[in-house]
C-alpha positions in Angstrom: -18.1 0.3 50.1 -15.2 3.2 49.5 -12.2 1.6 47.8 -8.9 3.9 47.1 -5.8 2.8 44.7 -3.8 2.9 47.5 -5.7 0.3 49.3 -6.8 -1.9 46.4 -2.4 -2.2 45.0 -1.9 -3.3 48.2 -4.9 -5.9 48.6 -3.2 -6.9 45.0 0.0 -6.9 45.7 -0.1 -9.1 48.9 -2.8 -11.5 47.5 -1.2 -14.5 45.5 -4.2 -15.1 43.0 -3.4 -11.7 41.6 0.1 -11.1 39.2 1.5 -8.4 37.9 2.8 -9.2 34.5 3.7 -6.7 31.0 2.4 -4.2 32.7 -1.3 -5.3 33.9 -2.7 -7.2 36.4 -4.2 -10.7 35.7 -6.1 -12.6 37.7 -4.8 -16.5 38.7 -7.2 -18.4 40.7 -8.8 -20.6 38.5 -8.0 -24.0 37.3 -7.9 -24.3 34.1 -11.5 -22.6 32.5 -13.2 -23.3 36.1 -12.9 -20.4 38.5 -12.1 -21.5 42.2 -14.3 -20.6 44.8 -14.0 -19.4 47.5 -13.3 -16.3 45.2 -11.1 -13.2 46.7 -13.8 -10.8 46.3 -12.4 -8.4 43.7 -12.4 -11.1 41.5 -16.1 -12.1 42.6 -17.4 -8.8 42.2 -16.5 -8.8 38.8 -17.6 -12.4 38.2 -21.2 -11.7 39.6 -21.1 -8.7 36.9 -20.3 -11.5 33.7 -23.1 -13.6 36.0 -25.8 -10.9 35.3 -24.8 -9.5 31.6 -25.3 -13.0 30.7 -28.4 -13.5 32.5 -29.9 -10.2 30.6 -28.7 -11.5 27.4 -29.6 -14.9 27.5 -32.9 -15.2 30.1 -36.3 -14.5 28.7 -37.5 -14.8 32.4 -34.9 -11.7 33.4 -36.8 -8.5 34.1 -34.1 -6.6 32.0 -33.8 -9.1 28.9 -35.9 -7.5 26.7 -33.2 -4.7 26.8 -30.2 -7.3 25.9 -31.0 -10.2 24.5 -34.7 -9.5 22.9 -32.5 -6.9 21.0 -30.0 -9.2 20.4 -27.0 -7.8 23.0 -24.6 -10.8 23.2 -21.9 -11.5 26.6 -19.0 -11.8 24.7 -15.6 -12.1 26.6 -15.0 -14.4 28.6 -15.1 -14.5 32.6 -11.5 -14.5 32.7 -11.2 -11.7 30.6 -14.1 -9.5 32.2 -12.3 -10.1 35.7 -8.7 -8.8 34.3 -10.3 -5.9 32.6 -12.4 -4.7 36.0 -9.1 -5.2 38.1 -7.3 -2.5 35.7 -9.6 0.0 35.2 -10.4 0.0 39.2 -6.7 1.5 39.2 -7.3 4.3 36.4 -9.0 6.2 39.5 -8.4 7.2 42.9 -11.4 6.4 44.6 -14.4 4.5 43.6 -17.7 4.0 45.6 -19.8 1.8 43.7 -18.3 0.9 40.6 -20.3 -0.8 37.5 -19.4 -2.0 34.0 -21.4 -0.2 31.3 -21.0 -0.1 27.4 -20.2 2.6 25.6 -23.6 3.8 24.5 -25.2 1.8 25.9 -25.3 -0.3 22.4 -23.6 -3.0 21.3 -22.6 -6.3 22.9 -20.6 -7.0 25.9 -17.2 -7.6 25.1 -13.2 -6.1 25.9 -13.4 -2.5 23.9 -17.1 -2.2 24.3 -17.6 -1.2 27.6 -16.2 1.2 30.4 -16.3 1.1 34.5 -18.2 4.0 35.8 -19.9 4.5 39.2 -23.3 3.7 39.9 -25.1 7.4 40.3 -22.6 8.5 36.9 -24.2 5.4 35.3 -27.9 6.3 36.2 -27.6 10.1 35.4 -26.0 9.1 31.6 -28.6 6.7 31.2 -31.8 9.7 32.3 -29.9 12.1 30.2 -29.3 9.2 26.9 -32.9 8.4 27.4 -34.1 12.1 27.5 -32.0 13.3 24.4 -32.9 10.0 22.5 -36.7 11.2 23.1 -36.6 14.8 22.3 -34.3 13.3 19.1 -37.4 11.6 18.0 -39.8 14.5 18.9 -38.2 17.2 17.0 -35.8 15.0 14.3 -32.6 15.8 15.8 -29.4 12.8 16.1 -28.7 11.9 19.6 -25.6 13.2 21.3 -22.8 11.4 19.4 -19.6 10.4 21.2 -16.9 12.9 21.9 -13.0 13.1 21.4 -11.1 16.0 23.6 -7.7 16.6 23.0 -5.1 18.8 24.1 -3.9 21.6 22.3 -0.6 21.2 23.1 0.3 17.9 23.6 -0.9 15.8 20.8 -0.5 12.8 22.8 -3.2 14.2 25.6 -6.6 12.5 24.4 -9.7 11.2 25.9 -12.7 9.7 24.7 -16.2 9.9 25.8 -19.4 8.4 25.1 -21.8 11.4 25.9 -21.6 15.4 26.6 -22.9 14.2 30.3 -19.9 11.5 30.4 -17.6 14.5 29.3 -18.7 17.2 31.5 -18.1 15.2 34.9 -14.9 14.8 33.2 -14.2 17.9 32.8 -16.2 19.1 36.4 -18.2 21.6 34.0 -22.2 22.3 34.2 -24.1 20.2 31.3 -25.8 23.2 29.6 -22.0 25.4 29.8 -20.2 22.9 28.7 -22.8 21.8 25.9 -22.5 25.5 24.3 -18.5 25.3 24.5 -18.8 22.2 22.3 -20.9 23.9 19.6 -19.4 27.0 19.6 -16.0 25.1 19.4 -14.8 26.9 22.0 -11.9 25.6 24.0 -12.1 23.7 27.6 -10.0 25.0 30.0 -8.8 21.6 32.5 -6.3 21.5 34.8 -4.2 25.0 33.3 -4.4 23.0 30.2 -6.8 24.0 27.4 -8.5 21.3 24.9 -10.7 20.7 22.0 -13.2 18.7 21.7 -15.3 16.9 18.8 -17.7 14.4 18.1 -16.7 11.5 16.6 -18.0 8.3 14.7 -17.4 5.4 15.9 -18.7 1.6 15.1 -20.6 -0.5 16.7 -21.7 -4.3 17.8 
């Protein structure tokens, strides 16, 4: 299922379980902490993603829990608060095909801060590439690719954050391995006629 902006402000904008308020869109149809059902099914896409982080973190019997919760990943936010997050960030892009919520790293618990919308195949080729790097880490006693901070040279207030080279280079529309060399050479990334720098960062997790 293909879903522009264009189409998704307007499913928003005439649907009455959806406001606009300081800015963001929140998410109305519930009663009190109980979510209504039927649910309009932005909202219950969303929900059936809080339905399966918890299920991995809390589930022994869940294929994918000794990922989560056998390494102690909690679901922190609340339903209500995952639904008016995904609503958002599905506006921070013009088209999406198959959008899912991953964290940042992959690490850390599931929680506002801690995680980022991405589209399926984006999320499957970060997560080949993490695993990759984190195994020839081990092999050869190198630190895993670190997250990344690009900002413009110009305008101070241009910045972007990334969780991976991989995450950054699709970004950017540049080759892995080109783009890779630019950031270890420090050499600047030309976007857009706009030229930026970009670092790794520390950042905290959990």
């Amino acid at each position: 299922m293909t879903w522009s902006k264009e189409a998704l402000e307007k499913e928003l904008f005439n649907n009455s379980c959806y406001i606009f308020k300081n800015g963001i869109w929140k998410y109305i149809g519930n009663r009190g902490n109980r979510l209504e059902k039927p649910m309009h099914f932005i909202a219950k896409r969303s929900y059936q993603s809080w339905i399966d982080q918890g299920k991995r973190c809390t589930n022994p019997k869940n294929q994918d829990y000794k990922y989560y919760g056998a390494k102690e990943v909690k679901r922190i936010w609340t339903a209500k608060e995952c639904i008016d997050w995904y609503i958002n960030e599905l506006l921070k892009r013009n088209k999406w095909i198959c959008p899912v919520i991953s964290r940042l790293g992959d690490i850390g618990d599931y929680k506002t801060g801690n995680v980022k919308l991405i589209e399926t195949t984006e999320n499957t080729i970060e997560r080949k590439m993490t695993e990759n790097r984190r195994k020839a880490a081990v092999k050869n006693g190198r630190k895993v690719s670190k997250p990344l901070k690009a900002y413009n040279i110009i305008n101070a207030d241009d910045v972007c954050y990334f969780n991976s080279i991989i995450e950054a280079s699709i970004y950017f529309k540049k080759g892995y391995s080109n783009f890779s060399k630019c950031i270890y050479k420090k050499s600047l990334i030309k976007y857009k006629n706009k030229k930026y720098r970009v670092d790794f960062v520390e950042v905290a997790h959990g």
